[in-house]
N, CA, C and O of each residue as an XYZ file, in Angstrom:
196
protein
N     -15.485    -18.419     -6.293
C     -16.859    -18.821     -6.478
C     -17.409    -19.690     -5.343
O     -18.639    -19.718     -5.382
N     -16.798    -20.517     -4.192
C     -17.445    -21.066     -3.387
C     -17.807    -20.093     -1.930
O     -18.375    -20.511     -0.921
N     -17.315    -18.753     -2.162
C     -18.130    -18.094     -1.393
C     -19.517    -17.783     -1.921
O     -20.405    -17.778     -1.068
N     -19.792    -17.577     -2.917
C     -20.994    -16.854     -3.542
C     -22.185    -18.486     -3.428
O     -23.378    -18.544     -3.128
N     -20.916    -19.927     -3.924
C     -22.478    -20.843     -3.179
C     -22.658    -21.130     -2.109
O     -23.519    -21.941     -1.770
N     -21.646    -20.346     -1.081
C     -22.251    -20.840      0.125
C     -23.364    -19.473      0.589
O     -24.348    -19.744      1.278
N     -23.139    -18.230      0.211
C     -23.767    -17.377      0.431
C     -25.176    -17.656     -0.715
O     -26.094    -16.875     -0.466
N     -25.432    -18.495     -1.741
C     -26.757    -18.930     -2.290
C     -27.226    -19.909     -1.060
O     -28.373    -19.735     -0.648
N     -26.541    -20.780     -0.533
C     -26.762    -22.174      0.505
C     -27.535    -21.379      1.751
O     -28.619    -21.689      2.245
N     -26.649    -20.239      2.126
C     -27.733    -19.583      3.604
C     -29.004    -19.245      3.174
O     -30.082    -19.488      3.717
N     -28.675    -18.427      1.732
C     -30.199    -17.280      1.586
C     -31.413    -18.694      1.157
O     -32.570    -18.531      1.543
N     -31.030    -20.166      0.284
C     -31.991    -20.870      0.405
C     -32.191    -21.208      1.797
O     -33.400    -21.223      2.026
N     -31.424    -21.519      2.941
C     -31.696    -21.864      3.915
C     -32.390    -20.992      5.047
O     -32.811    -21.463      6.103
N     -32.448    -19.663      4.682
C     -33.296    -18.896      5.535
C     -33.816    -18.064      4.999
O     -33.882    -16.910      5.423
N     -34.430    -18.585      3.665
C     -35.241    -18.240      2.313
C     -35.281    -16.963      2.260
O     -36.253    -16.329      2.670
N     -34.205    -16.405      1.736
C     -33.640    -15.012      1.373
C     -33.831    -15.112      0.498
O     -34.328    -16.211      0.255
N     -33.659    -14.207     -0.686
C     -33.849    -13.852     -1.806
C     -32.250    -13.776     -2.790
O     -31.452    -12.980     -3.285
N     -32.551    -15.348     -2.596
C     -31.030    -15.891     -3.491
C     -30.868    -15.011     -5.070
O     -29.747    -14.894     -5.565
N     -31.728    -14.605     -5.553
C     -31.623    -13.859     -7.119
C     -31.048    -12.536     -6.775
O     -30.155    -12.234     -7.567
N     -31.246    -11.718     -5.928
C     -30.978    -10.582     -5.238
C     -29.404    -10.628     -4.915
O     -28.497     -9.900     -5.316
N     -29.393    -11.863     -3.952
C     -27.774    -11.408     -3.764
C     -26.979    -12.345     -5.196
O     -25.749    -12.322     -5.226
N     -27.651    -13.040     -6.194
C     -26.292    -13.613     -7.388
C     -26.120    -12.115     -7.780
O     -25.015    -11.602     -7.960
N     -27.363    -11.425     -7.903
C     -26.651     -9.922     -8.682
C     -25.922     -8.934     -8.110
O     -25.140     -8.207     -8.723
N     -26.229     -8.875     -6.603
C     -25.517     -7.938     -6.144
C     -23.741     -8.599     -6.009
O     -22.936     -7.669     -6.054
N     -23.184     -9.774     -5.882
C     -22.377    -10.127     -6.271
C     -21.939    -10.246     -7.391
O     -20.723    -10.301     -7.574
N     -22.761    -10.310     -8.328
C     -22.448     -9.752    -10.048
C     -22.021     -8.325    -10.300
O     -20.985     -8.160    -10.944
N     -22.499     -7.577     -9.994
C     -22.163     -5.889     -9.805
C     -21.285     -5.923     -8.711
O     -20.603     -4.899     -8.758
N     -20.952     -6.689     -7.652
C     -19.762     -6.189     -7.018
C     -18.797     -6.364     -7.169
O     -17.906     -5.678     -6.669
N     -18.588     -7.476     -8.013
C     -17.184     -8.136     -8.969
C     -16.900     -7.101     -9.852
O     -15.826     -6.524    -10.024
N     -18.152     -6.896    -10.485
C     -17.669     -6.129    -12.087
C     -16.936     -4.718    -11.570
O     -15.934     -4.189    -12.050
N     -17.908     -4.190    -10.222
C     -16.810     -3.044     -9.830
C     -15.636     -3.291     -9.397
O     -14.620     -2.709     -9.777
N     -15.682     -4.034     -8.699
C     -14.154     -3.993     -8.442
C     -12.844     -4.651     -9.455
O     -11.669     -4.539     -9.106
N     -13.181     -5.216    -10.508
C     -12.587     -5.258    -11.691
C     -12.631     -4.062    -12.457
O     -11.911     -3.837    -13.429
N     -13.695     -3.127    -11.885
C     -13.294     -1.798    -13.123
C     -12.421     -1.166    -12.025
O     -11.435     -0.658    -12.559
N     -12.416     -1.056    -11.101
C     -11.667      0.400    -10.028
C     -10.155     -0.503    -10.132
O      -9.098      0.099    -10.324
N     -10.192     -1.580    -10.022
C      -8.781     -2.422    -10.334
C      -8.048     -2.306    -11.524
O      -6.820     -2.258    -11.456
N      -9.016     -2.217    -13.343
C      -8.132     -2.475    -14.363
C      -7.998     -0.865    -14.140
O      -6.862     -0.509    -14.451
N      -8.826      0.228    -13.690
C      -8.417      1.533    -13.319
C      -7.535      2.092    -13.076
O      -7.141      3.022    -13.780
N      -6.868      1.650    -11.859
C      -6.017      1.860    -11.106
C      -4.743      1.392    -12.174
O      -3.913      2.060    -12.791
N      -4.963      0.148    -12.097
C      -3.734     -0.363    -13.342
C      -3.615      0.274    -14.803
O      -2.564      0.247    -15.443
N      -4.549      0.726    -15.165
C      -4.157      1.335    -16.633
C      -4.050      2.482    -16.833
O      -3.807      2.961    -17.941
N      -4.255      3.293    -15.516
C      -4.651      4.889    -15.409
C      -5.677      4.935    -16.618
O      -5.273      5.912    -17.248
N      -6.291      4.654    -16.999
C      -7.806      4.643    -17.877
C      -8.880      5.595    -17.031
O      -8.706      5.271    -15.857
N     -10.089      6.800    -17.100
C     -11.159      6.686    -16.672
C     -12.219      6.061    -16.671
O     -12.607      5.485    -17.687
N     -12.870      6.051    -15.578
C     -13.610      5.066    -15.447
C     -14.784      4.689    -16.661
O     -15.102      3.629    -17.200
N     -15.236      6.048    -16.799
C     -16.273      5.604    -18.243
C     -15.386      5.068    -19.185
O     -15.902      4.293    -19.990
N     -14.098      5.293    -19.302
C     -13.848      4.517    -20.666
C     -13.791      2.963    -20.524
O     -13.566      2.150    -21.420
N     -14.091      2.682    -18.948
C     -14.127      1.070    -19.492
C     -15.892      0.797    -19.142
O     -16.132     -0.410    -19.123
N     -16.447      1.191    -19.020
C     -17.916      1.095    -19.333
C     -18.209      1.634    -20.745
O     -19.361      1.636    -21.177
């Protein structure tokens, strides 16, 4: 998590659109926790969505 506030710290500092990237780091976690418990459970992917 202290990458994601330092990456909120730039986008306020060169007034980016800090809401934009909390989510796109929200959806990039959640994927890569699904292609990960994936890989580990041999599960398809819709079944963990």
């Amino acid at each position: 998590m202290p990458s994601m506030v330092l990456g909120i710290l730039f986008c306020d500092r060169y007034q980016l659109d800090a809401d934009l990237y909390a989510m796109t780091v929200i959806v990039t976690t959640f994927i890569g926790v699904a292609v990960l418990a994936n890989g580990c459970a041999k599960l398809p992917l819709v079944a963990l969505l």
